[in-house]
C-alpha positions as CSV (number, residue, x, y, z in Angstrom):
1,X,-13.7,-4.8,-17.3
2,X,-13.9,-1.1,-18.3
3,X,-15.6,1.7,-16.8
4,X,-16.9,4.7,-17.7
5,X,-18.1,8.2,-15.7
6,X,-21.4,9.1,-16.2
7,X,-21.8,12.1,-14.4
8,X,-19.5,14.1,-12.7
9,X,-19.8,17.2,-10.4
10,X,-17.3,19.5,-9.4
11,X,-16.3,21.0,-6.6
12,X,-14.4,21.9,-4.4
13,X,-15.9,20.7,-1.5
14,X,-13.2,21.1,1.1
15,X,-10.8,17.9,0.3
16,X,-13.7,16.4,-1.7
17,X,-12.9,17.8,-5.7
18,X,-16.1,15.9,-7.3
19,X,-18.6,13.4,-7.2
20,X,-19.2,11.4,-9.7
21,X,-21.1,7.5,-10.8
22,X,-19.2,5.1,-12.5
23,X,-20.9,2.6,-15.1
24,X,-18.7,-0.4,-15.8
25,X,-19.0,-2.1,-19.4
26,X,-21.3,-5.1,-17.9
27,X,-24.1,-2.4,-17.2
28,X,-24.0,-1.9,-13.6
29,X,-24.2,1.8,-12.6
30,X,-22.4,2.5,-8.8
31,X,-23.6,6.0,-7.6
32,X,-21.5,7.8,-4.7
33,X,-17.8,8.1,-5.7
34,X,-15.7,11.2,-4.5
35,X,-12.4,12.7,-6.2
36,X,-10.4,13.2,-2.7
37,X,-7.5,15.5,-2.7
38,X,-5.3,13.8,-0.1
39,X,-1.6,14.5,1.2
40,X,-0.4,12.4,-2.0
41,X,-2.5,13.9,-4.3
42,X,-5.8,12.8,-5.8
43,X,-7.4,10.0,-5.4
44,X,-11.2,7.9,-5.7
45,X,-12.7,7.4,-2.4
46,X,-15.5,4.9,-2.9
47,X,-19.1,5.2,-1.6
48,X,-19.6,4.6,2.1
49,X,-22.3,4.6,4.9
50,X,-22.1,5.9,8.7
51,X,-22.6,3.1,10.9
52,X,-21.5,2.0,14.5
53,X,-18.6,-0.2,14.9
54,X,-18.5,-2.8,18.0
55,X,-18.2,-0.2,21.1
56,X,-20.6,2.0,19.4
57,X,-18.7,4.4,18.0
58,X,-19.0,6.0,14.4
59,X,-17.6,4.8,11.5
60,X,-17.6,4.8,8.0
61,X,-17.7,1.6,6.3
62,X,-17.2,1.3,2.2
63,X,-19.9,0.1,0.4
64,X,-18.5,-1.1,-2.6
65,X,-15.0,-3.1,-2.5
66,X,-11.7,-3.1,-5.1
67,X,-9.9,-5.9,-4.8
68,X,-7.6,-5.3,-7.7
69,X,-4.9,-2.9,-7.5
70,X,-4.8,-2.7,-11.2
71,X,-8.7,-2.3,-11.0
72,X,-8.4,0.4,-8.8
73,X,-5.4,2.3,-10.7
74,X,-7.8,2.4,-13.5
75,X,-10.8,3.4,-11.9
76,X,-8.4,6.8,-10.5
77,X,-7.0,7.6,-13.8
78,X,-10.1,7.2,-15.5
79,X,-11.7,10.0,-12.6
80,X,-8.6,12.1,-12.9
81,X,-8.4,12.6,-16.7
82,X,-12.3,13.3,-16.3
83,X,-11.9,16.1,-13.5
84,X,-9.2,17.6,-15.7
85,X,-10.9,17.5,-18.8
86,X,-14.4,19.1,-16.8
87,X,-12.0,21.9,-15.1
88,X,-10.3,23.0,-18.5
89,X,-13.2,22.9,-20.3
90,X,-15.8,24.6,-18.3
91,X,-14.4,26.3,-15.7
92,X,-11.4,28.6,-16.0
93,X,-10.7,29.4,-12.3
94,X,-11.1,25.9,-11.7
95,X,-8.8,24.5,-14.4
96,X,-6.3,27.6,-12.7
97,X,-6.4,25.8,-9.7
98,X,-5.8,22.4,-11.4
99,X,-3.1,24.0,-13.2
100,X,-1.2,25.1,-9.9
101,X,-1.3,21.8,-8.2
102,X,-0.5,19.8,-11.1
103,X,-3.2,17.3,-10.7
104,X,-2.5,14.4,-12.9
105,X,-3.0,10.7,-12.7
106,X,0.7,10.5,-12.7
107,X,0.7,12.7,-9.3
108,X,-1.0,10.4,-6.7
109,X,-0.5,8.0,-3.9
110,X,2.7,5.3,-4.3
111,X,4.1,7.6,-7.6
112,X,5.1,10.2,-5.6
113,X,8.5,10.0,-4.5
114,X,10.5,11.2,-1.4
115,X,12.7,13.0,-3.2
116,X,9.6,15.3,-4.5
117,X,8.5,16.1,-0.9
118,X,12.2,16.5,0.3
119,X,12.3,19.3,-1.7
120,X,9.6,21.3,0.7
121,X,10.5,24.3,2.7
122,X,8.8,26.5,4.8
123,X,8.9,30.7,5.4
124,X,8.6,32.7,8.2
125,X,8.0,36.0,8.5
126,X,10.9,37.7,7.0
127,X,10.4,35.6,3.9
128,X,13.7,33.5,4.2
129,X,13.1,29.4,3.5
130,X,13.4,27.3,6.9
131,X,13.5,23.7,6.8
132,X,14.2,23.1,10.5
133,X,10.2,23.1,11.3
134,X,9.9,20.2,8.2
135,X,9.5,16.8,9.9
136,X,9.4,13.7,7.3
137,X,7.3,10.8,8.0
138,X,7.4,7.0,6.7
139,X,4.0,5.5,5.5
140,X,4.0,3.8,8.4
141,X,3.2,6.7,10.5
142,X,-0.2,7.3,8.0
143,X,-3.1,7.0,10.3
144,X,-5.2,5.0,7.5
């Protein structure tokens, strides 16, 4: 199966980079897809509704499934090589922001590696690089 975006908008929107619809090669057209800019980079967040879940609560539930990891790696390159091509095309300031986070589809989720985010510091006031304040987490410790 292949897909193709037909329509993309974007952002930013806080986390949310662009919206966009997908149309796979059978015909079917699914409307609602965000490009999320998440702690490991970007990534497609698929259409969802607010609903309750059972104590009532709100809750977020996806609309359309992926099964296929493969499927799925696709679908976010495909959105990724379309929001970089839309941000250096149209929009300088926007492909300056792209440019300064690196945003490629070789910069998300499991490709990231600890070494990359071992290399982070922080700086205080005077300017001088403290790692002390740096805490490293597992994927475990990932609330979703």
């Amino acid at each position: 199966m292949s897909f193709r975006i037909d329509r993309m908008n974007v952002g930013p929107w806080g986390k949310v980079m662009a919206y966009f619809d997908v149309v796979s090669s059978e015909g079917f057209s699914m409307k609602g897809f965000k490009l999320v800019d998440g702690i490991n980079g970007l990534f497609v967040s698929v259409p969802s509704q607010k609903g309750t879940d059972e104590q009532g609560n709100p809750k977020y539930f996806d609309t359309i499934w992926i099964e296929s990891k493969e499927l799925r790696q696709e679908l976010n390159d495909l959105a990724i090589e379309t929001y970089n091509q839309k941000n250096n095309g149209n929009n300088p300031e926007a492909a300056n922001y792209n440019n300064q986070n690196n945003y490629s589809s070789n910069n998300t989720g499991a490709n990231l590696s600890a070494e990359n985010s071992a290399e982070q510091t922080n700086q205080d006031s005077s300017g001088e690089s403290n790692t002390d304040n740096i805490k490293s987490f597992s994927d475990d410790e990932v609330p979703f």
